[in-house]
MMTF fields as JSON, N, C-alpha, C and O atoms, coordinates in Angstrom:
{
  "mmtfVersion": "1.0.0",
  "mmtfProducer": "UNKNOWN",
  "numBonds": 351,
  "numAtoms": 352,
  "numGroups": 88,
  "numChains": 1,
  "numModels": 1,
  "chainsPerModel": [1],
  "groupsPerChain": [88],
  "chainIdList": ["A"],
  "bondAtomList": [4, 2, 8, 6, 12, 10, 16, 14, 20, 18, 24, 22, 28, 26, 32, 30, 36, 34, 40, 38, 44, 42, 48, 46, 52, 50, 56, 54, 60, 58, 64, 62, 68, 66, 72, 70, 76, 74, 80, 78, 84, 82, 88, 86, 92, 90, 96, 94, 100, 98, 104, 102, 108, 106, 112, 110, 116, 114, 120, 118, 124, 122, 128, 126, 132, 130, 136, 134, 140, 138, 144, 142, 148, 146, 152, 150, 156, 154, 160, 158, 164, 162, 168, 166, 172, 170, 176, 174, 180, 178, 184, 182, 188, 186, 192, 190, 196, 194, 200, 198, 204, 202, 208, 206, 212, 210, 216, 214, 220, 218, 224, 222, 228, 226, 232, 230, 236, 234, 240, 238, 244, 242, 248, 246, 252, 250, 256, 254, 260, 258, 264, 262, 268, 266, 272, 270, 276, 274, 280, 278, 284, 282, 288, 286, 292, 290, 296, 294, 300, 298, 304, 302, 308, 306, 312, 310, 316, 314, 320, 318, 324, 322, 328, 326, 332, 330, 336, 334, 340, 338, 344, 342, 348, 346],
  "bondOrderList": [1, 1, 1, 1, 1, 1, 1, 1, 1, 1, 1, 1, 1, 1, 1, 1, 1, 1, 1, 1, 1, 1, 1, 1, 1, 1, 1, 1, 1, 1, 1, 1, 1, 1, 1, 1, 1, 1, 1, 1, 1, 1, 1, 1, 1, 1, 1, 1, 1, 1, 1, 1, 1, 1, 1, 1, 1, 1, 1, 1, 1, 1, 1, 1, 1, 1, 1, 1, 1, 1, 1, 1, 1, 1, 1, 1, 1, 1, 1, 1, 1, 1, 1, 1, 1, 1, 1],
  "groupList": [{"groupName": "UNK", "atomNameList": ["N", "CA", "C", "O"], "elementList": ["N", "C", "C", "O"], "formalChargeList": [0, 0, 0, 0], "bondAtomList": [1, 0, 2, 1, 3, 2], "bondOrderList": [1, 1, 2], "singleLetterCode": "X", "chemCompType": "L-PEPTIDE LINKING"}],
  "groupTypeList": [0, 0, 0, 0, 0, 0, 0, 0, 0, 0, 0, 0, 0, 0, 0, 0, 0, 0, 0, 0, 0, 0, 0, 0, 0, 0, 0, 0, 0, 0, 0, 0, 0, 0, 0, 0, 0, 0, 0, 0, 0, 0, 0, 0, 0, 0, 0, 0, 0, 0, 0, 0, 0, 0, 0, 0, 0, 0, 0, 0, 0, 0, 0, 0, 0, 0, 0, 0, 0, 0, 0, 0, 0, 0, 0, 0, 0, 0, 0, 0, 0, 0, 0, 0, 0, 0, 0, 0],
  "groupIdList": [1, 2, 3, 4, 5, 6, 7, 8, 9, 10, 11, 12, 13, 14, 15, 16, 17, 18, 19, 20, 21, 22, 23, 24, 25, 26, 27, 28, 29, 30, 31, 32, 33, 34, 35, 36, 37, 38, 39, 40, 41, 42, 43, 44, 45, 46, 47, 48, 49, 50, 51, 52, 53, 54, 55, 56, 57, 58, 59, 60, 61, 62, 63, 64, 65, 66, 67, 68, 69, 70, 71, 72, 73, 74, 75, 76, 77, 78, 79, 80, 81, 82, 83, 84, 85, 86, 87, 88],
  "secStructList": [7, 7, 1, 2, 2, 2, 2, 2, 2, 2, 2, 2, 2, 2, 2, 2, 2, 6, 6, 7, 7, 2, 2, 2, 2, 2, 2, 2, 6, 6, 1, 7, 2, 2, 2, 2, 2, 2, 2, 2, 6, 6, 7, 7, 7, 7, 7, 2, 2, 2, 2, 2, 2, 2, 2, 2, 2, 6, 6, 1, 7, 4, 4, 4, 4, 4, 1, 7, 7, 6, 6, 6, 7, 7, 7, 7, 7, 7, 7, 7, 1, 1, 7, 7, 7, 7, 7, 7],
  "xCoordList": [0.862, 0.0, 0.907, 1.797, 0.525, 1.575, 1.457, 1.234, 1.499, 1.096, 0.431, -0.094, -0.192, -1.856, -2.797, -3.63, -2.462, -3.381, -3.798, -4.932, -2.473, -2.491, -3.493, -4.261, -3.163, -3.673, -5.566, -6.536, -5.21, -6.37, -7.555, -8.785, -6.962, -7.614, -8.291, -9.373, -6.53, -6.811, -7.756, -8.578, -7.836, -8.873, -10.16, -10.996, -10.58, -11.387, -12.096, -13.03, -11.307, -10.97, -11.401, -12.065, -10.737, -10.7, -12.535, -13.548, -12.438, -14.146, -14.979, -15.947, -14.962, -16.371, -16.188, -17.247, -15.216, -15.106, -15.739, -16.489, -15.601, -16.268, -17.593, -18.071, -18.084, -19.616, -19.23, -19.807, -18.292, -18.335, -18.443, -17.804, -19.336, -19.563, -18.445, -18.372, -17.898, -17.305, -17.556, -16.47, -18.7, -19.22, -18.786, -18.159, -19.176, -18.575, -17.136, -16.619, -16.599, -15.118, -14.578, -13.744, -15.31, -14.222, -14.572, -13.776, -16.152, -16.377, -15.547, -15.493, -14.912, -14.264, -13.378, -13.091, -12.417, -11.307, -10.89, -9.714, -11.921, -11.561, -11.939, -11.278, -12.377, -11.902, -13.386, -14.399, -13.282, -14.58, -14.683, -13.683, -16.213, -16.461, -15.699, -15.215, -15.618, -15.288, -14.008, -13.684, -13.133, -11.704, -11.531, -10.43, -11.935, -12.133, -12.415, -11.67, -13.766, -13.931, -12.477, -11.665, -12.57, -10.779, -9.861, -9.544, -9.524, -8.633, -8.839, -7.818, -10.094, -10.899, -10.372, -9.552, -10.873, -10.472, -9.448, -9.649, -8.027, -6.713, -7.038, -6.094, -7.783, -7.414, -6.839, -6.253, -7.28, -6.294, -4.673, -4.52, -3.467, -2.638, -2.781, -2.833, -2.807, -2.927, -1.143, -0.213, -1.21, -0.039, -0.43, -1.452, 0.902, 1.218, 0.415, -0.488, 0.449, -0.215, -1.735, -2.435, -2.234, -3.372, -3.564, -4.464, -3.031, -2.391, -2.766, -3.494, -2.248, -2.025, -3.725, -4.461, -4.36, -6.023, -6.281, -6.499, -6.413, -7.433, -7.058, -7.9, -6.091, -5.626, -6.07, -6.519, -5.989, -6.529, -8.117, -8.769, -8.506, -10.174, -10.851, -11.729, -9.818, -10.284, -9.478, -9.496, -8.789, -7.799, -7.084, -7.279, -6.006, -5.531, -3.975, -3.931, -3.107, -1.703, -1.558, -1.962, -0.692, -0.594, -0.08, -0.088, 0.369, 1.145, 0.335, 0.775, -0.931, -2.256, -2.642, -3.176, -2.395, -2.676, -1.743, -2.075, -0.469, 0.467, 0.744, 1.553, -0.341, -0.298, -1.135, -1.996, -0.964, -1.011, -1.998, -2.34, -2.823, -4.132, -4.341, -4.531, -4.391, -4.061, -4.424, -5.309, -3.614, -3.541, -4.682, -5.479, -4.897, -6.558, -7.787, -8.977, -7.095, -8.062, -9.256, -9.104, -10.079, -11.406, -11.231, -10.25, -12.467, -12.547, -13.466, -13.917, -13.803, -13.939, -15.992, -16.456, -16.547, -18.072, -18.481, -18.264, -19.235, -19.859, -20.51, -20.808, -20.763, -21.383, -23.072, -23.244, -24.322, -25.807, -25.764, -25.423, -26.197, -26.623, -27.734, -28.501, -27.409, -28.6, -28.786, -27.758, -29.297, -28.792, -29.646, -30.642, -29.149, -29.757, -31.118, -31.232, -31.789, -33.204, -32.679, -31.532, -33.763, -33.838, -34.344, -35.443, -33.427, -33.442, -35.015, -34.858, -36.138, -37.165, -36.718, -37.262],
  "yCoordList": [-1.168, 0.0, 1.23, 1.414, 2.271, 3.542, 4.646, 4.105, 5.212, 6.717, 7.22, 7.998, 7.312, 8.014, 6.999, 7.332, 5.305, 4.638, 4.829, 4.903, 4.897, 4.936, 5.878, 5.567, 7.214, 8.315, 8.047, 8.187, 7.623, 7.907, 6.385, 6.436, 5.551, 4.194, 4.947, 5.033, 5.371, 6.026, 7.111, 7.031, 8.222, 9.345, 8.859, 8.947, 8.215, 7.447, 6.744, 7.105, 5.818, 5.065, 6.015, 5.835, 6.711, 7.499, 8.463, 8.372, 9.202, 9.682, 9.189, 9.668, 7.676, 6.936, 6.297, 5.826, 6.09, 5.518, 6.745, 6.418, 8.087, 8.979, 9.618, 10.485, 8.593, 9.113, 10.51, 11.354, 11.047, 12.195, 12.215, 11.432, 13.215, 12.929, 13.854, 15.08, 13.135, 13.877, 15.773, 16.333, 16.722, 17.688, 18.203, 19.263, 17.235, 18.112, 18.319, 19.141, 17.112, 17.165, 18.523, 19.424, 18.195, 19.301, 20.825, 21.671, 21.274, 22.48, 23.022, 24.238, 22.122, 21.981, 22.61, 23.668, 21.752, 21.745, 22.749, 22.9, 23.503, 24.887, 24.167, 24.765, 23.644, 23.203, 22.637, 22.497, 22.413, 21.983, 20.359, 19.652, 19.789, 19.067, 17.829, 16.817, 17.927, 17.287, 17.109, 16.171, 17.602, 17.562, 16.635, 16.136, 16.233, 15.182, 14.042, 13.067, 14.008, 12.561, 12.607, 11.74, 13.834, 13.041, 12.341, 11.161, 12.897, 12.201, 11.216, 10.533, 10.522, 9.113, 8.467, 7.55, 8.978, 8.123, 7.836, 7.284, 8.219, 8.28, 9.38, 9.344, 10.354, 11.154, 12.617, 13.349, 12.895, 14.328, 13.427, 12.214, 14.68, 14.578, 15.986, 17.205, 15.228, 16.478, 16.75, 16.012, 17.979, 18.383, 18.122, 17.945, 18.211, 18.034, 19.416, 19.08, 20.46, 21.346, 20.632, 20.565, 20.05, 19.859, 18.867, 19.135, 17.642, 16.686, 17.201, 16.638, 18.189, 18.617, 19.187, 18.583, 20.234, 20.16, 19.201, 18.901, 18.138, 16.845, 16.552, 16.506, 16.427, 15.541, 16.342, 15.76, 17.575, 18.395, 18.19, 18.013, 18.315, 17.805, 16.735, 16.748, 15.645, 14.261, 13.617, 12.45, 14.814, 14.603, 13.44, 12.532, 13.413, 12.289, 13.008, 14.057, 12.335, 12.811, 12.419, 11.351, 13.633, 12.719, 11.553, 10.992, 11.17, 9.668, 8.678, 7.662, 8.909, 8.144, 7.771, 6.688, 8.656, 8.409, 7.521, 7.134, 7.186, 6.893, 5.08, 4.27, 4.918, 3.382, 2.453, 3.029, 1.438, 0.463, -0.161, -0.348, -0.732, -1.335, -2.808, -3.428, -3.593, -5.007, -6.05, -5.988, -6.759, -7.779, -8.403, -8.906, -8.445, -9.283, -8.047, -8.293, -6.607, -5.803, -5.727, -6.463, -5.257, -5.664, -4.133, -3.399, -3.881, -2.065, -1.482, -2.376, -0.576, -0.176, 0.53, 0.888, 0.474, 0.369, 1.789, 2.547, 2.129, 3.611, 3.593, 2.535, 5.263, 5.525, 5.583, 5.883, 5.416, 5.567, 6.936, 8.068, 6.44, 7.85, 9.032, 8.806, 9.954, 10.871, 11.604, 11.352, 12.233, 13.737, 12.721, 12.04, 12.768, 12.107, 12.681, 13.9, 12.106, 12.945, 14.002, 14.157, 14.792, 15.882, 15.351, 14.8, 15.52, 15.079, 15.978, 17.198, 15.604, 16.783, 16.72, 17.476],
  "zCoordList": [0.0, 0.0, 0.0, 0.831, -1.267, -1.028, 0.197, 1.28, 0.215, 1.226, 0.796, 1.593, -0.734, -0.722, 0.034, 0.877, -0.523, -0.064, 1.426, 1.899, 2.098, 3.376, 4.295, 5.205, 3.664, 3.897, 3.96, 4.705, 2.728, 1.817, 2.727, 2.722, 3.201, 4.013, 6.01, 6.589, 6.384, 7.588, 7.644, 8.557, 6.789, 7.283, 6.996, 7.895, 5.595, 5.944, 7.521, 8.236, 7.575, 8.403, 10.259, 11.28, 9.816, 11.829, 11.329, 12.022, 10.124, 10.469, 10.574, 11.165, 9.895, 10.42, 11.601, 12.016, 12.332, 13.609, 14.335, 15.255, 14.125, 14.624, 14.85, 15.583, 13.645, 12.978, 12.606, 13.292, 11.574, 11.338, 9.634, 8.931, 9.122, 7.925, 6.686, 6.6, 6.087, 5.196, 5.214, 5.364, 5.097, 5.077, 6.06, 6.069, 7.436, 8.65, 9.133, 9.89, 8.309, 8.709, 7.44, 7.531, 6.569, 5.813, 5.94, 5.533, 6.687, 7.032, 8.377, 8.56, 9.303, 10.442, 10.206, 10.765, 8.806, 8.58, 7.67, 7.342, 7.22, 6.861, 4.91, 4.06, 4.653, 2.84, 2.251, 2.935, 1.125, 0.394, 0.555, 0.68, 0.534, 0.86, -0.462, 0.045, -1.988, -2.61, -2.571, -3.3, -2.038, -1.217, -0.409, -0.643, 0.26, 1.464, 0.604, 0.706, -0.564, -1.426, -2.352, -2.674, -2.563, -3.812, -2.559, -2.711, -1.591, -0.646, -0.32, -0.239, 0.046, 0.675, -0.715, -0.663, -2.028, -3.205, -4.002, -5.084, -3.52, -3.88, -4.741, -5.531, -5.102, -6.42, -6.175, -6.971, -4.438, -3.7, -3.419, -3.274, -3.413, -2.695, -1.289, -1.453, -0.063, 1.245, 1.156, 0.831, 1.551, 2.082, 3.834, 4.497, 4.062, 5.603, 6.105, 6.871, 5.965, 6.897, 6.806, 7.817, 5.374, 5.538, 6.345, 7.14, 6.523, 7.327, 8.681, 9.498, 8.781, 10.62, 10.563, 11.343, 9.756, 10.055, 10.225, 11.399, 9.171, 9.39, 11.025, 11.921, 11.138, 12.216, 13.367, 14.355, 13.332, 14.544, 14.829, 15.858, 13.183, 13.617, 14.62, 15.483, 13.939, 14.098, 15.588, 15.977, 16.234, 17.532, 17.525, 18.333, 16.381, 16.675, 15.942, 15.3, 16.18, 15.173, 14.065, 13.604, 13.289, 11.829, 11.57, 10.474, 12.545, 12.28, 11.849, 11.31, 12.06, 12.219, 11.042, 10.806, 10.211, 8.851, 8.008, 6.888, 8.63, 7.863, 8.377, 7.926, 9.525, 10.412, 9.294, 8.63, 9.14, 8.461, 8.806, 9.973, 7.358, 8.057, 8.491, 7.444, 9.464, 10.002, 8.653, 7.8, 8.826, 8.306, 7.807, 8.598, 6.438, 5.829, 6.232, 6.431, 6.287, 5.938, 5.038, 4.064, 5.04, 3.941, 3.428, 3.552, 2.822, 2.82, 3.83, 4.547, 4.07, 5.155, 4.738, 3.655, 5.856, 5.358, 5.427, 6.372, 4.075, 3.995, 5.473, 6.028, 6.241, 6.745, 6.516, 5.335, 7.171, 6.88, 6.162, 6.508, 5.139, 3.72, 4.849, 5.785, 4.327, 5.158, 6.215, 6.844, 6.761, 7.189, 8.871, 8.629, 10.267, 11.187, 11.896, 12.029, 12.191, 13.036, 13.753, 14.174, 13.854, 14.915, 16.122, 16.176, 17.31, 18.235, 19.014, 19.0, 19.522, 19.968, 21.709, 22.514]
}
């Protein structure tokens, strides 16, 4: 796996462990929402400052992105399509 893959597996990877939706991570993170899908899809390269947003968003270090995915990894499962209830 190269270092886009990597990248591109982990941020994935850490926002849905978050329940955070693509939109919110990239309005967080200061950038457009189709920025975040080229990156999830190998087709962005992030620079490291961008690196250090994501990573600030998602509270974790950039190293995080660059950790390897265990052994007999699968791909990793879309989040539920759709905007969540309003809590009353």
């Amino acid at each position: 796996m190269n270092g886009r893959a990597l990248v591109a597996w982990n941020l994935r990877r850490l926002r849905t462990e978050r329940g955070v939706s693509q939109e919110r991570l990239a309005a967080d993170a200061g950038v457009d929402r189709a920025y975040i899908s080229e990156l999830e899809r190998e087709l962005g390269n992030a620079s490291v400052d961008m690196l250090d947003k994501l990573a600030s968003v998602l509270d974790v270090t950039v190293a995080e992105f660059l950790t390897r995915p265990p052994e007999g990894y699968s791909k990793l499962k879309a989040m539920t399509p759709g905007r969540k209830p309003k809590s009353t």
